[in-house]
C-alpha positions in Angstrom: 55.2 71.9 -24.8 57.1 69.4 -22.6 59.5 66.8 -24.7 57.1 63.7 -24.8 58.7 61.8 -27.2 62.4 61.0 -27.4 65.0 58.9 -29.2 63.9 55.6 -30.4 60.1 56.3 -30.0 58.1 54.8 -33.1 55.9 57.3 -34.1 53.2 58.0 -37.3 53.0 61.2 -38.3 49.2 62.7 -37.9 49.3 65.5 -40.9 51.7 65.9 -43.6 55.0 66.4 -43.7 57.2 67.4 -46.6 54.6 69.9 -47.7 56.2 72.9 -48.6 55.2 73.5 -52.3 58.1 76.1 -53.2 60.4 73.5 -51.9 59.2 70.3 -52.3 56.1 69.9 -54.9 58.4 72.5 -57.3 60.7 69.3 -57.3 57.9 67.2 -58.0 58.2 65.7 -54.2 54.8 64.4 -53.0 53.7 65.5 -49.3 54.4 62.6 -46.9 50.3 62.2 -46.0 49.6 61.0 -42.4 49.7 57.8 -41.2 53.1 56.9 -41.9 55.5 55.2 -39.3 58.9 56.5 -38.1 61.5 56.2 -35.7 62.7 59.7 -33.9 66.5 60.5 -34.1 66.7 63.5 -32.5 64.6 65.6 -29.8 65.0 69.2 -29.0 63.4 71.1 -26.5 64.1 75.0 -27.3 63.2 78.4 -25.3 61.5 79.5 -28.2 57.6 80.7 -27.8 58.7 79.7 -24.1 57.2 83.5 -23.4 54.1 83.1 -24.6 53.4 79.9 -22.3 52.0 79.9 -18.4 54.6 76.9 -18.6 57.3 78.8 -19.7 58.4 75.6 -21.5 59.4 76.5 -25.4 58.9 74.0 -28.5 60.4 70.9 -29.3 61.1 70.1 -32.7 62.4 66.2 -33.6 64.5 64.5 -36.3 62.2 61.4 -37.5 63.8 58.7 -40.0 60.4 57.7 -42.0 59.1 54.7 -43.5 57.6 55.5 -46.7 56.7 53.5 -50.2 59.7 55.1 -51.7 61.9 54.5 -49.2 63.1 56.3 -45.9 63.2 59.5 -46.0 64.5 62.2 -42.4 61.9 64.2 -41.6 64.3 67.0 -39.9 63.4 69.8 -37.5 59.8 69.1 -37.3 57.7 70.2 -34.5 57.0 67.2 -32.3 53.2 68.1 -32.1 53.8 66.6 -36.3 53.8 62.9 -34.4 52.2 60.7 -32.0 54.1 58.0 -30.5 53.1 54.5 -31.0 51.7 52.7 -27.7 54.7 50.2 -26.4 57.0 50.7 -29.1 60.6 52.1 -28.7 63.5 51.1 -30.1 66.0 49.2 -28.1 63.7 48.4 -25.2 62.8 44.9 -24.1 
């Protein structure tokens, strides 16, 4: 997977994040259900499953600040296939 979305993108996320239950529900976090919005931080394309792929291309994982009803909350190190970018919207572009 080629990086698609980079820094500034708005993005929702289309399936949970924060979803770990030994981590997160233990602590009595709630997943983070799609359909959120977000704005991407970070983007990092890595070499990793880069051998398994006619592309040769590895994953990218992404940093995402998210909107949420209990306030923001970084989504860190998340595969970018997590998100969809929002049509026309990027931070800092006119």
């Amino acid at each position: 997977m080629e990086a698609k979305l980079k820094k500034g993108d708005i993005v929702t996320n289309i399936m949970s994040v924060r979803s770990n239950s030994a981590v997160n529900e233990s602590r009595g976090w709630d997943p983070i259900e799609a359909g959120h919005f977000g704005v991407v931080l970070e983007v990092r394309q890595t070499e990793l499953n880069a051998s398994y792929r006619k592309s040769g291309v590895g994953d990218v994982y992404v940093d995402v600040m998210m909107s949420t009803d209990s306030g923001p909350w970084k989504a860190g190190n998340y595969m970018a296939g997590f998100f969809a970018k929002v049509p026309h919207a990027t931070v800092g572009e006119a």
